[in-house]
N, CA, C and O atoms as a GROMACS GRO file, in nm:
protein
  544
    1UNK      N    1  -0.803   2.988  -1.698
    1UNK     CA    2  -0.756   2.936  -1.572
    1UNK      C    3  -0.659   3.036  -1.512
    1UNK      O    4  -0.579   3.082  -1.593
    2UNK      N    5  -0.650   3.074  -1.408
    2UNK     CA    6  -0.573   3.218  -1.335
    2UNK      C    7  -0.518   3.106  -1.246
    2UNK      O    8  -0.588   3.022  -1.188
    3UNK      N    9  -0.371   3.116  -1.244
    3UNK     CA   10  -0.237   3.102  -1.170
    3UNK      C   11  -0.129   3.214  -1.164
    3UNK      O   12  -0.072   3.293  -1.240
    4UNK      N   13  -0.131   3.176  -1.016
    4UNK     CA   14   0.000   3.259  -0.981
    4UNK      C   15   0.095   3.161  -0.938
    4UNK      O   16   0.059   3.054  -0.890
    5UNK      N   17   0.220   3.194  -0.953
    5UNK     CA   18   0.319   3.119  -0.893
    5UNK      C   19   0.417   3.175  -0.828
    5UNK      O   20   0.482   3.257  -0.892
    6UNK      N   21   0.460   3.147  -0.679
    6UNK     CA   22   0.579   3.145  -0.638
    6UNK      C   23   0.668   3.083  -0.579
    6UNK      O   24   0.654   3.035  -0.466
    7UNK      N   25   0.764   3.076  -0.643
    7UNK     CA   26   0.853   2.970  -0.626
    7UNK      C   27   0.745   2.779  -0.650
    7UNK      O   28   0.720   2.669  -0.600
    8UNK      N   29   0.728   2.854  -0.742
    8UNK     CA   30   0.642   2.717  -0.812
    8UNK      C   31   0.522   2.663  -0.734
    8UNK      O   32   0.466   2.556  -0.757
    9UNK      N   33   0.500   2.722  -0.671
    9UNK     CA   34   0.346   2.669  -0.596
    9UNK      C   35   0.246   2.829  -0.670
    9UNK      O   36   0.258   2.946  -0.706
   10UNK      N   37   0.136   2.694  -0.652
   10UNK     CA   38   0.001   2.777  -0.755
   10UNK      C   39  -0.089   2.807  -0.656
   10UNK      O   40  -0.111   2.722  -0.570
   11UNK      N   41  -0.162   2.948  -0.652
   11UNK     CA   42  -0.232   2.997  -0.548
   11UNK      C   43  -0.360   3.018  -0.623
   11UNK      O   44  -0.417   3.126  -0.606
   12UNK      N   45  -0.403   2.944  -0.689
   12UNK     CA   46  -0.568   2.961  -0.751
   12UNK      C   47  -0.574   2.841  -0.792
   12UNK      O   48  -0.540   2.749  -0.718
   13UNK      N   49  -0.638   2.811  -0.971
   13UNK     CA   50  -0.700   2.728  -0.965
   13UNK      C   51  -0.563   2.609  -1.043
   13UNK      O   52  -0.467   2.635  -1.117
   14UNK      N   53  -0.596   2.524  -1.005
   14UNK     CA   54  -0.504   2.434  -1.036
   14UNK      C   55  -0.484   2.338  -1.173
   14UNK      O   56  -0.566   2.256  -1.214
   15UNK      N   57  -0.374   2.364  -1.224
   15UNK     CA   58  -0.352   2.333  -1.375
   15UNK      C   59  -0.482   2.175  -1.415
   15UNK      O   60  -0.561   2.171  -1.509
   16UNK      N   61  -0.465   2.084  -1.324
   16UNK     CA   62  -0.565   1.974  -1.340
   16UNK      C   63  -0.672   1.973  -1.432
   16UNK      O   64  -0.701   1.903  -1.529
   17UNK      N   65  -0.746   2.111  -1.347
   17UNK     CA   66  -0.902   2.111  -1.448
   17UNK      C   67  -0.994   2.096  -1.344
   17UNK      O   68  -1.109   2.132  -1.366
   18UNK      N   69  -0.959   2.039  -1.211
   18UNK     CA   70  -1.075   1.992  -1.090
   18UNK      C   71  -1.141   2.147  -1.059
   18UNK      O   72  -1.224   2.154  -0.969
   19UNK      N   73  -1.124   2.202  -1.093
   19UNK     CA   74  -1.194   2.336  -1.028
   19UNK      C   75  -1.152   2.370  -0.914
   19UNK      O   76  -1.211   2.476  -0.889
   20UNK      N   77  -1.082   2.342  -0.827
   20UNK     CA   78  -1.058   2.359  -0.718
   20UNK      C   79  -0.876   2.400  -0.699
   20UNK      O   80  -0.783   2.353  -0.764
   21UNK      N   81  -0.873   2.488  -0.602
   21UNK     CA   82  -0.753   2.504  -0.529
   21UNK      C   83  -0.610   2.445  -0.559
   21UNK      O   84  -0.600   2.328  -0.521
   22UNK      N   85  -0.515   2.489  -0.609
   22UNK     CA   86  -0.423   2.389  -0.624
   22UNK      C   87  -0.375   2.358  -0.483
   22UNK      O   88  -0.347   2.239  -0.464
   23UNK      N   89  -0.358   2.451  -0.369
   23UNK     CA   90  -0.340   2.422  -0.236
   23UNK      C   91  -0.453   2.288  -0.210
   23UNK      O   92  -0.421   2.190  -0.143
   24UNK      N   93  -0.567   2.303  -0.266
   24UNK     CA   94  -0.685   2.182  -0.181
   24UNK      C   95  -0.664   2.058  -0.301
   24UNK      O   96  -0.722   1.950  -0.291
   25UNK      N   97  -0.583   2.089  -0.403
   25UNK     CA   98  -0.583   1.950  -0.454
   25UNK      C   99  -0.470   1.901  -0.510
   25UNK      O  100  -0.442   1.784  -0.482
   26UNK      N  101  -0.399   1.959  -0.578
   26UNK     CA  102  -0.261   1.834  -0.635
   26UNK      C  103  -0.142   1.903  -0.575
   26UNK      O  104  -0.035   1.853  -0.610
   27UNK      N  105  -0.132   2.023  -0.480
   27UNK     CA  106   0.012   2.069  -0.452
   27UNK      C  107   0.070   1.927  -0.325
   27UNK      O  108   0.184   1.882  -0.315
   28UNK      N  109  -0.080   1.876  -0.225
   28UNK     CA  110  -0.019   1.854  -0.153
   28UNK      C  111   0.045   1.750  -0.172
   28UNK      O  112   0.145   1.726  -0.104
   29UNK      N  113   0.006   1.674  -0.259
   29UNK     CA  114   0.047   1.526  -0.343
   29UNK      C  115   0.146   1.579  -0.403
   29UNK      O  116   0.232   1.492  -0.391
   30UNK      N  117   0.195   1.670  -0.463
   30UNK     CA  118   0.321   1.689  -0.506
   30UNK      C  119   0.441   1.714  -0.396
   30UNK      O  120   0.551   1.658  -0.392
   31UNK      N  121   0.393   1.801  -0.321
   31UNK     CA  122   0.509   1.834  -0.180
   31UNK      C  123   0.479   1.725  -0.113
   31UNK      O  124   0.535   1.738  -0.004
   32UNK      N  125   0.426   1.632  -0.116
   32UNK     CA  126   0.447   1.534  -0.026
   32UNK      C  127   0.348   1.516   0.120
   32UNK      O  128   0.356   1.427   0.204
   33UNK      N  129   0.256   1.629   0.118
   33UNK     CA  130   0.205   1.613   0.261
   33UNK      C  131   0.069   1.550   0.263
   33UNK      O  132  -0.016   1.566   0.351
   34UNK      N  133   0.059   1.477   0.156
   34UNK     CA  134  -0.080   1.394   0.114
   34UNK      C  135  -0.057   1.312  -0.018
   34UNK      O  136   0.031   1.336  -0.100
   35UNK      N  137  -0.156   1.204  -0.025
   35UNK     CA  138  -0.124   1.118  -0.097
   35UNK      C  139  -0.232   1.092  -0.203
   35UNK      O  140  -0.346   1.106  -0.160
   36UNK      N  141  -0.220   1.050  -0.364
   36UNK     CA  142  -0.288   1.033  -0.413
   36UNK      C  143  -0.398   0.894  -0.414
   36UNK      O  144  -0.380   0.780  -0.457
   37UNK      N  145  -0.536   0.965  -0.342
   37UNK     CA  146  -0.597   0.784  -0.353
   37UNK      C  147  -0.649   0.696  -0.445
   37UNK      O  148  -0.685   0.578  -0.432
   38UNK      N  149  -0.647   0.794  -0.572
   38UNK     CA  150  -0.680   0.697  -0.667
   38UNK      C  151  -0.572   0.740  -0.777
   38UNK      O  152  -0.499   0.839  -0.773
   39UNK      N  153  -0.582   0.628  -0.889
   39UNK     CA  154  -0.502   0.655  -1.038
   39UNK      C  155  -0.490   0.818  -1.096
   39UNK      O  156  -0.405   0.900  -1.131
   40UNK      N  157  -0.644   0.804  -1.081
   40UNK     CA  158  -0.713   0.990  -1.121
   40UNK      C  159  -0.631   1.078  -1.091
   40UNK      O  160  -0.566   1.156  -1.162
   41UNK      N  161  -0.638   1.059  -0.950
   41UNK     CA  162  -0.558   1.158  -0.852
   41UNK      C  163  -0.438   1.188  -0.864
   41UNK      O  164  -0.401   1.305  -0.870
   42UNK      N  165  -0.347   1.072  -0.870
   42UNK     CA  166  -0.223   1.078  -0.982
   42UNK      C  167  -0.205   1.105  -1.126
   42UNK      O  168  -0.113   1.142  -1.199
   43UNK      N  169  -0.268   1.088  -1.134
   43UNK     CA  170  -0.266   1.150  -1.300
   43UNK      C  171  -0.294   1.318  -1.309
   43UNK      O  172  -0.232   1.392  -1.386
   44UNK      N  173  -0.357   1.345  -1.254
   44UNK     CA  174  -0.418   1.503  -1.250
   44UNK      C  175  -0.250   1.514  -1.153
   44UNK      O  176  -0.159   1.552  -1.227
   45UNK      N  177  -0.212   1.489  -1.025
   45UNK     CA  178  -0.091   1.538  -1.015
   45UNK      C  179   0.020   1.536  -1.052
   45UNK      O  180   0.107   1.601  -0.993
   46UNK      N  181   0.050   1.453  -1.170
   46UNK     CA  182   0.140   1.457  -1.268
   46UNK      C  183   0.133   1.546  -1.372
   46UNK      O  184   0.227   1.595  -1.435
   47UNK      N  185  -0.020   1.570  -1.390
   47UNK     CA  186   0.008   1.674  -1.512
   47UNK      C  187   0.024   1.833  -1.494
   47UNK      O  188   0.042   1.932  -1.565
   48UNK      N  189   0.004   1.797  -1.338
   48UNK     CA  190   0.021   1.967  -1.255
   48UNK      C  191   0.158   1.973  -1.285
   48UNK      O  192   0.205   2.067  -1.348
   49UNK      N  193   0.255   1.839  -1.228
   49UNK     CA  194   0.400   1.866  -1.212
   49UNK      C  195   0.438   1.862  -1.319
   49UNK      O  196   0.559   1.835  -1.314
   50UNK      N  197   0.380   1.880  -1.491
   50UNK     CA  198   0.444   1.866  -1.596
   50UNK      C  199   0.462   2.044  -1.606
   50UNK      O  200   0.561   2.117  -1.610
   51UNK      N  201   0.330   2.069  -1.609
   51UNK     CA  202   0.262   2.223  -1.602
   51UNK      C  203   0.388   2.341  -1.529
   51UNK      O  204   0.442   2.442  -1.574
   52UNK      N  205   0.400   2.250  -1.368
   52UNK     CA  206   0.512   2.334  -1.326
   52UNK      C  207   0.651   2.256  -1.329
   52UNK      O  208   0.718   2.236  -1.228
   53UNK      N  209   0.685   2.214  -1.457
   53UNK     CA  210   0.810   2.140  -1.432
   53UNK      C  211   0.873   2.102  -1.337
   53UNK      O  212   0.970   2.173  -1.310
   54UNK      N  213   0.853   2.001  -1.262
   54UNK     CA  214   0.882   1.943  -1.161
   54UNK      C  215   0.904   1.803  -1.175
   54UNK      O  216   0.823   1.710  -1.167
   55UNK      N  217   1.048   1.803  -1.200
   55UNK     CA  218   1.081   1.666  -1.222
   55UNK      C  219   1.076   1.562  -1.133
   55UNK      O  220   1.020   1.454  -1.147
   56UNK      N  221   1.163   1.619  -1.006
   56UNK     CA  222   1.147   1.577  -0.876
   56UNK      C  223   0.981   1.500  -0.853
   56UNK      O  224   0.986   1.378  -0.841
   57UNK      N  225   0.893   1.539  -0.850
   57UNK     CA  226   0.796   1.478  -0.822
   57UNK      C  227   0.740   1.375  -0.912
   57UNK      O  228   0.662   1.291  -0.866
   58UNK      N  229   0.770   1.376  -1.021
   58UNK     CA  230   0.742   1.327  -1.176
   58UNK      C  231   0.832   1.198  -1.160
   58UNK      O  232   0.786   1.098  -1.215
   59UNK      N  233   0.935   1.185  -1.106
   59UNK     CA  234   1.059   1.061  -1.097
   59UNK      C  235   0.994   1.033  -1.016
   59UNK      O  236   0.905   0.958  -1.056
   60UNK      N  237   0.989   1.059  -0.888
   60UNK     CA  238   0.930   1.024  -0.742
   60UNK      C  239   0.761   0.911  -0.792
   60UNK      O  240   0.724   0.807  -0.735
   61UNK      N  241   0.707   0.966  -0.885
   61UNK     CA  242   0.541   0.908  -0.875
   61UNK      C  243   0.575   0.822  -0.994
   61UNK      O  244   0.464   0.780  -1.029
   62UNK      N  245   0.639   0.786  -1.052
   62UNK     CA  246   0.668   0.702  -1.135
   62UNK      C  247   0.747   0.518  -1.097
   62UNK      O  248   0.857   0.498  -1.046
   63UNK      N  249   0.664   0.432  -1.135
   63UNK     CA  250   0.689   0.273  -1.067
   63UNK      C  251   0.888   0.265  -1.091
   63UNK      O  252   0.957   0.307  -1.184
   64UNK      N  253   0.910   0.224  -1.019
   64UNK     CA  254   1.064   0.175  -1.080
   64UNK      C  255   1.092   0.126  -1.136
   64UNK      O  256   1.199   0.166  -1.182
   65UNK      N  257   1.024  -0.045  -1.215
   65UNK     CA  258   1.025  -0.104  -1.310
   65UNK      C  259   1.022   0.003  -1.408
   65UNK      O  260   1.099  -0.046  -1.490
   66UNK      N  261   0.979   0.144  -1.469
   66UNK     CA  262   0.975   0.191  -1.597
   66UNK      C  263   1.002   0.300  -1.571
   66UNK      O  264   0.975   0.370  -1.669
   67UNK      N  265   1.057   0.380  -1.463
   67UNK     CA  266   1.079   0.492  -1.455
   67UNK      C  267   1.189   0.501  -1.509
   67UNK      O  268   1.256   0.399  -1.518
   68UNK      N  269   1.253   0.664  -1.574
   68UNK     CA  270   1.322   0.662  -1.633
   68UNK      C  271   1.443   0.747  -1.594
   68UNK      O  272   1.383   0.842  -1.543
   69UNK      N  273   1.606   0.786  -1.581
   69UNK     CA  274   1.681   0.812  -1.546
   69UNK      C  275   1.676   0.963  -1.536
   69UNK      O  276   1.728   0.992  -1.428
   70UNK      N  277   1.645   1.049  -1.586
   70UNK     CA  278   1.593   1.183  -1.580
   70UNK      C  279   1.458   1.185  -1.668
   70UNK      O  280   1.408   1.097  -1.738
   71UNK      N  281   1.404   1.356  -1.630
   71UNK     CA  282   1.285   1.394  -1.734
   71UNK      C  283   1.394   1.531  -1.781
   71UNK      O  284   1.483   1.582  -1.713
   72UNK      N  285   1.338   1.573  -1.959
   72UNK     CA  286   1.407   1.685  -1.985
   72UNK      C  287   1.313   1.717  -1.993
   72UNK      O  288   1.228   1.630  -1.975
   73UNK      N  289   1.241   1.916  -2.036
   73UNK     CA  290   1.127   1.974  -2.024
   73UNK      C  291   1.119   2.099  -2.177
   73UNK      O  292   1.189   2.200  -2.170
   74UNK      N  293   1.056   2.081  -2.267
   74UNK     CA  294   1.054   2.170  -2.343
   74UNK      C  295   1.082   2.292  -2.276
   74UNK      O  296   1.011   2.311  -2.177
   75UNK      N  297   1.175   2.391  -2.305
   75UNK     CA  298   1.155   2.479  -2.274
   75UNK      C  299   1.020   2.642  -2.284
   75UNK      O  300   0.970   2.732  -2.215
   76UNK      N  301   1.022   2.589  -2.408
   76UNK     CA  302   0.874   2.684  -2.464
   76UNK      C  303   0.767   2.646  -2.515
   76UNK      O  304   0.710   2.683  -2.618
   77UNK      N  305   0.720   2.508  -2.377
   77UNK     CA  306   0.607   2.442  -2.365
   77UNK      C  307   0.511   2.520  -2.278
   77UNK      O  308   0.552   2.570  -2.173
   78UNK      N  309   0.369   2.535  -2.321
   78UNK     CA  310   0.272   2.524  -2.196
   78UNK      C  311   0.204   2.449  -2.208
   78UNK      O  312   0.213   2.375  -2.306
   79UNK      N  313   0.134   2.436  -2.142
   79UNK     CA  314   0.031   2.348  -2.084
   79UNK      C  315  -0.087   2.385  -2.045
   79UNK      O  316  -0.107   2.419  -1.928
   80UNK      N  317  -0.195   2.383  -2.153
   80UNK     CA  318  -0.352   2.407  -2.139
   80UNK      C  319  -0.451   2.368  -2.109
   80UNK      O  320  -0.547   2.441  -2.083
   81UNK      N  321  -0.452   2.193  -2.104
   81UNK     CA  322  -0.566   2.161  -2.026
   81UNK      C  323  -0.559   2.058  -2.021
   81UNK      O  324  -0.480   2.002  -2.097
   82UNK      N  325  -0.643   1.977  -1.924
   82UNK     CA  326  -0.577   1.808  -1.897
   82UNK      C  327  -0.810   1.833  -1.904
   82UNK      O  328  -0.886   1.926  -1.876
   83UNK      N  329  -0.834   1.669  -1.964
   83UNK     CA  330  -0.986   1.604  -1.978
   83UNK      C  331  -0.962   1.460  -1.968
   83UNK      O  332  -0.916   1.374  -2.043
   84UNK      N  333  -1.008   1.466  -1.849
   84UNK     CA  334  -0.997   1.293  -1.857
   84UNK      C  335  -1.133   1.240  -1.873
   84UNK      O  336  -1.231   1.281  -1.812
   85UNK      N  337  -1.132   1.097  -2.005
   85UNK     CA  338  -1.175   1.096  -2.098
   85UNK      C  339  -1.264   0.991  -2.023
   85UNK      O  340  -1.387   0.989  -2.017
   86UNK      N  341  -1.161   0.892  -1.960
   86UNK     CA  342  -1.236   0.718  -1.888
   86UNK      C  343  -1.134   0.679  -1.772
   86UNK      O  344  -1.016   0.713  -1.779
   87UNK      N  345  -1.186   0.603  -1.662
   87UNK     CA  346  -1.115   0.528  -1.561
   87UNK      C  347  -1.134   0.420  -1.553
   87UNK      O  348  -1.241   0.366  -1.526
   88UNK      N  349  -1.015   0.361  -1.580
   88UNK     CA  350  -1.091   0.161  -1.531
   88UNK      C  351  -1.030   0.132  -1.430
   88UNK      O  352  -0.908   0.134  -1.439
   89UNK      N  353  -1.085   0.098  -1.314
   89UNK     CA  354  -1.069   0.059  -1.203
   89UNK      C  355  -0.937   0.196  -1.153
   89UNK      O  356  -0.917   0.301  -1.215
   90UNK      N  357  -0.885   0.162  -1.063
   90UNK     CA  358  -0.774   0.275  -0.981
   90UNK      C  359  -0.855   0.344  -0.846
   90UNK      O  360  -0.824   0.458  -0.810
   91UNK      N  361  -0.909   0.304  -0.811
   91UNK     CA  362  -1.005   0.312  -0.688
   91UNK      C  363  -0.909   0.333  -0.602
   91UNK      O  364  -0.794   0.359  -0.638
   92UNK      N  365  -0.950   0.323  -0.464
   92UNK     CA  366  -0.937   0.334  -0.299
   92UNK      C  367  -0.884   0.188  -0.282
   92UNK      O  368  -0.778   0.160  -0.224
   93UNK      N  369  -0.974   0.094  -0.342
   93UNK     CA  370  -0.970  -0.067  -0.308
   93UNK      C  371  -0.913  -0.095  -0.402
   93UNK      O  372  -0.886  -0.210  -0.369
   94UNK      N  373  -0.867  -0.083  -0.501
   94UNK     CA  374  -0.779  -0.128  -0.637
   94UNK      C  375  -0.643  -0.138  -0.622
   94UNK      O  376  -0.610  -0.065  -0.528
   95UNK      N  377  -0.528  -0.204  -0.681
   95UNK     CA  378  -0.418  -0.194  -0.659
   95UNK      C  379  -0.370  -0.164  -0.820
   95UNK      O  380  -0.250  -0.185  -0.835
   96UNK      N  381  -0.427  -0.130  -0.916
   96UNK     CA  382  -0.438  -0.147  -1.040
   96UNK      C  383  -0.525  -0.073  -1.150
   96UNK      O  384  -0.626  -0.133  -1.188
   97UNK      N  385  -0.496   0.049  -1.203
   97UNK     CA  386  -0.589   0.108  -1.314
   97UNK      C  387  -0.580   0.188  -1.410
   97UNK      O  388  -0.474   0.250  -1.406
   98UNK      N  389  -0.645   0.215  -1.494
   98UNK     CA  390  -0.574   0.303  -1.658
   98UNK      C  391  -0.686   0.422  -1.588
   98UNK      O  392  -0.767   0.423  -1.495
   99UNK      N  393  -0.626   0.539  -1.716
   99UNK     CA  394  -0.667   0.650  -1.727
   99UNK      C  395  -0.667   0.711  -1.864
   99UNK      O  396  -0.563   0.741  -1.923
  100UNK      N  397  -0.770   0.725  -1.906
  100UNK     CA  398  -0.744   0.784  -2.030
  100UNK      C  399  -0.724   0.909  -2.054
  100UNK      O  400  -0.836   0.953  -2.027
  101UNK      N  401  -0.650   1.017  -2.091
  101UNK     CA  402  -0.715   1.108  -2.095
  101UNK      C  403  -0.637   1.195  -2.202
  101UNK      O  404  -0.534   1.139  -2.240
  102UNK      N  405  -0.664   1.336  -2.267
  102UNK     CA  406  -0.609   1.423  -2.344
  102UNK      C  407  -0.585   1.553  -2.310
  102UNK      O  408  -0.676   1.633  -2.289
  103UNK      N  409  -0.424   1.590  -2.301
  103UNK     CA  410  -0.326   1.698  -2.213
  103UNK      C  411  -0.307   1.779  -2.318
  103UNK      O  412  -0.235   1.734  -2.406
  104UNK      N  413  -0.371   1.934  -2.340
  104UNK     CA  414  -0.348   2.008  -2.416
  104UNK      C  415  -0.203   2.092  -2.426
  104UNK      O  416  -0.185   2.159  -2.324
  105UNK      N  417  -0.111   2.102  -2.511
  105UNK     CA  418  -0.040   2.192  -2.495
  105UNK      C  419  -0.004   2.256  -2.590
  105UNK      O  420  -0.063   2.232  -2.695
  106UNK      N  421   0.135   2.391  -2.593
  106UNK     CA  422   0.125   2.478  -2.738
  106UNK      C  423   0.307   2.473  -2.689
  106UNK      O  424   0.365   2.494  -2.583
  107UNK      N  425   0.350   2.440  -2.814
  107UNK     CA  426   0.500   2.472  -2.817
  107UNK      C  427   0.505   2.533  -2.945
  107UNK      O  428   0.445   2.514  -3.051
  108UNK      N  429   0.622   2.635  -2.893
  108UNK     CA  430   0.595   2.750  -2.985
  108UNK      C  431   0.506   2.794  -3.072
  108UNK      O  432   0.514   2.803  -3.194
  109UNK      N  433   0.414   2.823  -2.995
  109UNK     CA  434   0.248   2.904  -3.037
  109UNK      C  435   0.225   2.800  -3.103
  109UNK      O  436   0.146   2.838  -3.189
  110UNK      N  437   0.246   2.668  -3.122
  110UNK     CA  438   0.177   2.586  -3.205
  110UNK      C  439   0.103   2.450  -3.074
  110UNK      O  440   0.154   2.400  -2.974
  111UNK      N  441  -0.054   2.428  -3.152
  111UNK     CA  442  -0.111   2.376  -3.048
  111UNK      C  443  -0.128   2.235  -3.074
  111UNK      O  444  -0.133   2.196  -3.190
  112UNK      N  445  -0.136   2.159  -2.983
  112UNK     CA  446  -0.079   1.980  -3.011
  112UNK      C  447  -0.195   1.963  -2.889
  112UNK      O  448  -0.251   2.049  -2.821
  113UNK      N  449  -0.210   1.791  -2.891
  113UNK     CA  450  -0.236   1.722  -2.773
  113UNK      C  451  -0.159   1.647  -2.751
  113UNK      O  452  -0.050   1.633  -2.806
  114UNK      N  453  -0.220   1.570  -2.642
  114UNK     CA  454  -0.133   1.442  -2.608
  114UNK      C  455  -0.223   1.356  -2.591
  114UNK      O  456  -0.321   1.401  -2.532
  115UNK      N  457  -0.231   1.229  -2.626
  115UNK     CA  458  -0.406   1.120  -2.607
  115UNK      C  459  -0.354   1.052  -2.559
  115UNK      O  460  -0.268   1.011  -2.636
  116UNK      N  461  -0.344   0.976  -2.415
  116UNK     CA  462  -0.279   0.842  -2.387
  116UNK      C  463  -0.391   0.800  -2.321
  116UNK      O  464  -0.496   0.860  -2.302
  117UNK      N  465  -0.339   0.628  -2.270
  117UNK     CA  466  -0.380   0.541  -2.193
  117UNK      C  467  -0.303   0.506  -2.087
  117UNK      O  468  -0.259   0.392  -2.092
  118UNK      N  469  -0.274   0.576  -1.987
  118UNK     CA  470  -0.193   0.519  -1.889
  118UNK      C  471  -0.224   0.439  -1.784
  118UNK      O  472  -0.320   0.453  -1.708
  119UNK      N  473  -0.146   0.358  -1.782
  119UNK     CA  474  -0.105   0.286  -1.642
  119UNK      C  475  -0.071   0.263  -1.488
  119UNK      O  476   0.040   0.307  -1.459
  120UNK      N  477  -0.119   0.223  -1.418
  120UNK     CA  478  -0.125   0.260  -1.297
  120UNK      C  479  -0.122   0.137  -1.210
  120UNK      O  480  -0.196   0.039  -1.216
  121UNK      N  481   0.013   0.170  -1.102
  121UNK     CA  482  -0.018   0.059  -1.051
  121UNK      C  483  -0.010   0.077  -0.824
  121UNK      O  484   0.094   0.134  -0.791
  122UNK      N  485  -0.061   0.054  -0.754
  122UNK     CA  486  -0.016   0.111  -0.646
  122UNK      C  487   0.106  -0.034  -0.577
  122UNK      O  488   0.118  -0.155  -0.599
  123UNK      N  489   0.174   0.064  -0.492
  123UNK     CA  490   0.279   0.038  -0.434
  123UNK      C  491   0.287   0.043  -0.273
  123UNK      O  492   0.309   0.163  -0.254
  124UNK      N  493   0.283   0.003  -0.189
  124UNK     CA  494   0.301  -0.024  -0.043
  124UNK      C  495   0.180   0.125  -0.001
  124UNK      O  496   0.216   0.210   0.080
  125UNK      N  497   0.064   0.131  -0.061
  125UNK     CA  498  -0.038   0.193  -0.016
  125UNK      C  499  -0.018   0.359  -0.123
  125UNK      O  500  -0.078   0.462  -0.095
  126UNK      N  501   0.084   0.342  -0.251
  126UNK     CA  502   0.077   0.465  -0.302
  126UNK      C  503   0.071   0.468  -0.475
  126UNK      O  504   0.172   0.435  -0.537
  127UNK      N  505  -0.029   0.503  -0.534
  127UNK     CA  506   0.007   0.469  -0.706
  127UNK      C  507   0.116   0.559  -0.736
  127UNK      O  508   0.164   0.663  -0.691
  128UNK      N  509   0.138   0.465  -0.840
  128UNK     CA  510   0.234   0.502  -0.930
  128UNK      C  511   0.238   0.534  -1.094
  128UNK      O  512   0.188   0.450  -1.169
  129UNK      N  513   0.275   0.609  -1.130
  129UNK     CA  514   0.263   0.554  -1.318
  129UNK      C  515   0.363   0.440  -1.341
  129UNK      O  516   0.466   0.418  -1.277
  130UNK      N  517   0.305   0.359  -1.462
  130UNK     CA  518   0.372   0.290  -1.457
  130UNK      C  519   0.426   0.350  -1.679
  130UNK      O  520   0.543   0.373  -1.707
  131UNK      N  521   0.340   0.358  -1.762
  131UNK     CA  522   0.365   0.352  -1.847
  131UNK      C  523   0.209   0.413  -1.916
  131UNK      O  524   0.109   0.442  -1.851
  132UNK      N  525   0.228   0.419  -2.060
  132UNK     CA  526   0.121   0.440  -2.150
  132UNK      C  527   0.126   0.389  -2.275
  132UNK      O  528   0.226   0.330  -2.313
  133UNK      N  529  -0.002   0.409  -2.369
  133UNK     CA  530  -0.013   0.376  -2.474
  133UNK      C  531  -0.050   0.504  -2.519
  133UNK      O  532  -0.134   0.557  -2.446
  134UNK      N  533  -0.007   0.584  -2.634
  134UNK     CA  534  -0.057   0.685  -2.730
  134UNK      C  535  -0.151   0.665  -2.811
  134UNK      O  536  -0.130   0.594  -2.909
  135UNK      N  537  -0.274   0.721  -2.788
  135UNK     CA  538  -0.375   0.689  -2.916
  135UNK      C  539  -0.390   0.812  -3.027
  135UNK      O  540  -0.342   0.919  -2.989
  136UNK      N  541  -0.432   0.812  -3.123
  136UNK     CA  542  -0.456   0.894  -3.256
  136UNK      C  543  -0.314   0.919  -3.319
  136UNK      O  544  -0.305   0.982  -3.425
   0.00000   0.00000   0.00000
């Protein structure tokens, strides 16, 4: 995957995995000038803003019932690949849906996943995370 960054915006392909543009797909949902329409969509732009540590946006897309008072950020984390696994419901017409999926990463040269089930819930026309379950 080829990224460049400046000043934290990605000018190729975007940490997600969609194949596409990070300009044509999760920057603008992160800066704010577009919105995520499904669960998916949030989820893939959360794991961009994990990718480029961006807390700010990470507090911001998170429900208030469970959001949490800060995020801290490994420092000598990356982040290799997001596969999403299943969607139940989180549609256009949904107000409500999980995501399954598994977020590759390596802290200190050592390589891990992450397996969840998250939660999703929308809010006055915008999802949110709400929470997860860890599987394996």
């Amino acid at each position: 995957m080829s990224k460049n960054h400046s000043n934290g915006i990605i000018k190729d392909d975007c940490p997600c995995g969609s194949e596409r543009r990070g300009q044509e797909c999760c920057l603008p949902v992160i800066e704010g000038s577009s919105r995520a329409g499904t669960a998916e969509a949030l989820m893939r732009s959360r794991y961009t803003a994990y990718a480029l540590k961006n807390s700010d946006y990470l507090l911001r897309s998170w429900h208030p019932d469970y959001r949490p008072a800060s995020i801290s950020f490994v420092s000598n984390q990356k982040w290799l690949g997001l596969k999403i696994k299943s969607v139940q419901d989180g549609g256009l017409d949904s107000d409500k849906g999980t995501v399954e999926f598994i977020a590759r990463f390596k802290v200190s040269g050592r390589a891990e996943r992450l397996h969840e089930v998250s939660r999703f819930e929308k809010q006055d026309d915008h999802w949110l995370y709400c929470d997860g379950e860890l599987l394996e």
